[in-house]
Structure formats: structure tokens, C-alpha cells
C-alpha positions as CSV (number, residue, x, y, z in Angstrom):
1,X,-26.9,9.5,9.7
2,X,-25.4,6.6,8.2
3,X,-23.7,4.3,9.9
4,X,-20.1,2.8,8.7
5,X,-18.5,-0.5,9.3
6,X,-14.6,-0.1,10.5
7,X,-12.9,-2.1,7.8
8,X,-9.3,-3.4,8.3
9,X,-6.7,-2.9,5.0
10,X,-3.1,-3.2,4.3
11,X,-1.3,-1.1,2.3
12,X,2.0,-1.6,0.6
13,X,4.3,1.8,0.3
14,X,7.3,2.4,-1.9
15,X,9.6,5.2,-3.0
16,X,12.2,5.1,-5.2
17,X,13.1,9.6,-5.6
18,X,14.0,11.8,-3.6
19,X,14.4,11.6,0.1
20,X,12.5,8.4,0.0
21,X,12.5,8.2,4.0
22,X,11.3,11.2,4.3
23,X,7.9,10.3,1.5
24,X,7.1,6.8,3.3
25,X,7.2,8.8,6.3
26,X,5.0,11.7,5.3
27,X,2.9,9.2,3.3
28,X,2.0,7.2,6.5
29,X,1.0,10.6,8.0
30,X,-1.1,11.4,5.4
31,X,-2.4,8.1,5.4
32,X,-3.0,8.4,9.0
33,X,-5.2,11.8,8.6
34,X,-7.4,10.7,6.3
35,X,-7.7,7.1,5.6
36,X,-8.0,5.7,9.5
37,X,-5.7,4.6,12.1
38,X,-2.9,2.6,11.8
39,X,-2.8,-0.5,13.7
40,X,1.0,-1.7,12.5
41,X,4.2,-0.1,10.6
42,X,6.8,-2.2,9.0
43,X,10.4,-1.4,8.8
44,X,11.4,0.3,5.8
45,X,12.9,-2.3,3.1
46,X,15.3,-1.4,0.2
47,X,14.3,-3.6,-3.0
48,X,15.3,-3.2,-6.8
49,X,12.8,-1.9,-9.2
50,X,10.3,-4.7,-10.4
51,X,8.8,-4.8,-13.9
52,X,11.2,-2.2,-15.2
53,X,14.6,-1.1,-15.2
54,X,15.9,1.7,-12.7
55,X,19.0,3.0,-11.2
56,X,17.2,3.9,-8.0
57,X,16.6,1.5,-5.4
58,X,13.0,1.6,-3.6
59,X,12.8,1.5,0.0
60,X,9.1,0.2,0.8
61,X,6.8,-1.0,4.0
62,X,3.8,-2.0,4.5
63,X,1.2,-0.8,7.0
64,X,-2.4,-2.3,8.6
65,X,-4.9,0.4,9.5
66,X,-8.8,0.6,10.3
67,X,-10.7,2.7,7.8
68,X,-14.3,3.7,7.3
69,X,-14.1,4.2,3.9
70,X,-15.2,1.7,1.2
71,X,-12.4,0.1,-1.1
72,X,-13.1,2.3,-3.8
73,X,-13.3,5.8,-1.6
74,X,-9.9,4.2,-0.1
75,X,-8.7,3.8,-3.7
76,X,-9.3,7.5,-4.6
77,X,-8.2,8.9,-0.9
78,X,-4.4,7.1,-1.9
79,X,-4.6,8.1,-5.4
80,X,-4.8,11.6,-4.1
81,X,-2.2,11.3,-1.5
82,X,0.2,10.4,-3.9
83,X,-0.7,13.3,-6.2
84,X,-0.4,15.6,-3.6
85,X,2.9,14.4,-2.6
86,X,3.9,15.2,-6.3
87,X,3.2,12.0,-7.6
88,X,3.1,12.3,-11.5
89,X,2.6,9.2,-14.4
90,X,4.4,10.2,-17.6
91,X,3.8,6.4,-19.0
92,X,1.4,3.8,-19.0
93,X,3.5,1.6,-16.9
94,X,6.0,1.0,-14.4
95,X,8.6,3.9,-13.9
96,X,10.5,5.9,-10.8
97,X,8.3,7.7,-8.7
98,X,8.4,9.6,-5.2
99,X,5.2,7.1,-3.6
100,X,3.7,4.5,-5.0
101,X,0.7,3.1,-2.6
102,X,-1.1,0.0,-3.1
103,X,-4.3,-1.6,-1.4
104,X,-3.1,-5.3,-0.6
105,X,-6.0,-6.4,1.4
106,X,-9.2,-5.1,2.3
107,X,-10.6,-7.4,5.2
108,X,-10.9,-10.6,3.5
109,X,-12.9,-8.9,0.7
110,X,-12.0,-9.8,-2.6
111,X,-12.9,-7.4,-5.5
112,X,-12.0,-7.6,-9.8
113,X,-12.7,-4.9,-11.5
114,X,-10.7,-3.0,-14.4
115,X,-10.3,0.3,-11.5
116,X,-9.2,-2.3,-8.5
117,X,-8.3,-5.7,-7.6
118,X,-8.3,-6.8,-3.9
119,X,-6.4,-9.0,-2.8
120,X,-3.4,-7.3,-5.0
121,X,-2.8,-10.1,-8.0
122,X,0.7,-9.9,-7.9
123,X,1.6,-9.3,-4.1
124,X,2.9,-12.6,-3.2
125,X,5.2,-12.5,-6.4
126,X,7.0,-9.3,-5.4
127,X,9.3,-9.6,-2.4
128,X,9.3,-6.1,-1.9
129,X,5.7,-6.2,-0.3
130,X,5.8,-10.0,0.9
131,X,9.4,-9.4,3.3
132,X,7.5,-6.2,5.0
133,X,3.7,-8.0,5.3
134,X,5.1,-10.4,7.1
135,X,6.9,-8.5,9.4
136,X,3.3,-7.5,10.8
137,X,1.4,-10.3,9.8
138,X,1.4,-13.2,12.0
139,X,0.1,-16.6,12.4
140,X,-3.4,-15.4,13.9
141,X,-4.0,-12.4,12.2
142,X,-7.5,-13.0,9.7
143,X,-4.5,-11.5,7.0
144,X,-2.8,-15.1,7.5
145,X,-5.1,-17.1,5.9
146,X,-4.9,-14.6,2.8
147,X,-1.3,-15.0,2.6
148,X,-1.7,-18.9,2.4
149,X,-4.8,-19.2,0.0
């Protein structure tokens, strides 16, 4: 049998439909089942949209958890949460949705490819996902030194 390395990732969550409580909630359930455990929840955050223009406020978190999947098999595993959850793109772009889930870090790996970039380019730019990482992300935590670099 193979043997896999426990890997530590944050994840950034927002919803800006529905009962958007109620789909970070179920999210970090899902999340829970079948990515790996979760280490740390943020509070939940209310933010504007970013990159587009909405009526609907998001509320967002972030979360830590320890996952034995690889970055990309994490990729597909949230990709298919938020499908499940009803998640559909109608445009190449930004636009409202129920979830939205995002791989910020992945230990202190850092991968570019057209499917996935890790560290997440634009995560320190967006307050929406900086206000709830450091919440849970202190001083010693190997995420720090991410944060500063």
C-alpha cells in the first residue's frame, strides 16, 4: 500500500446566495468528510464583491486542515464540493455564487500552472481572505512566514 504524507492547507470560503451561513457551514462539513480534518475555523466575515459588481454581500472564512490528498486531487475534491452544493458558472469570470472555495496554501509548496496556483496570487490583495487568515494564523505558525514573503 502506498503510503501518504499529511499535508497542511488553508482554504478560503465565500458565499454570496442564498442562506450563505448555512453553505460555509455545510461547506466546512463537506470539507471535513472528505478533504481531512480541520485544525482551525475562522469567524464568518461579510465583504463586498471583488472584481465585479453585486448587490449581494459575501460572508467568507477561512479554515486550516490536514489532508492526504495531493494539491491537485485537493483541487478536484473542492471543485466537486461546490458543484454538489449547486455551484454553477454561467461566465468566464467573477459572478454571485452560493460557494466559492479556494486553496490559499498548501504547506509551503508553491505551484504555477494554468489549472492551479499555490500560494493563491491574489490573496494578500483581497481583504476578504487576509481579515479571516489572520484570525487563525499566528506569529509561529509555518503559514506566517507565507504571509510576509
Amino acid at each position: 500500500m502506498e503510503e501518504r504524507t499529511l499535508n497542511r492547507t488553508l482554504i478560503s470560503l465565500g458565499s454570496n446566495l442564498g442562506n450563505k451561513t448555512q453553505h460555509l457551514n455545510q461547506a466546512i462539513q463537506e470539507i471535513e468528510k472528505s478533504v481531512g480534518e480541520i485544525e482551525f475555523v475562522s469567524s464568518f466575515h461579510e465583504s463586498r464583491a471583488w472584481g465585479y459588481d453585486s448587490e449581494n454581500l459575501f460572508l467568507n472564512a477561512c479554515i486550516t486542515c490536514y489532508t492526504i490528498l495531493s494539491p491537485f486531487e485537493l483541487l478536484e475534491k473542492i471543485k466537486e464540493i461546490e458543484r454538489e452544493m449547486g455551484r454553477i458558472k454561467t461566465i468566464d469570470g467573477y459572478e454571485d455564487r452560493c460557494i466559492d472555495l479556494d486553496i490559499i496554501f498548501y504547506n509551503a509548496d508553491s505551484i504555477q500552472t494554468e489549472r492551479l496556483s499555490i500560494p493563491h496570487p491574489q490573496f494578500k490583495s483581497r481583504d476578504f481572505v487576509m481579515i479571516p487568515l489572520k484570525e487563525i494564523i499566528k506569529e509561529m505558525d509555518p503559514f506566517w512566514q507565507l504571509l510576509n514573503s
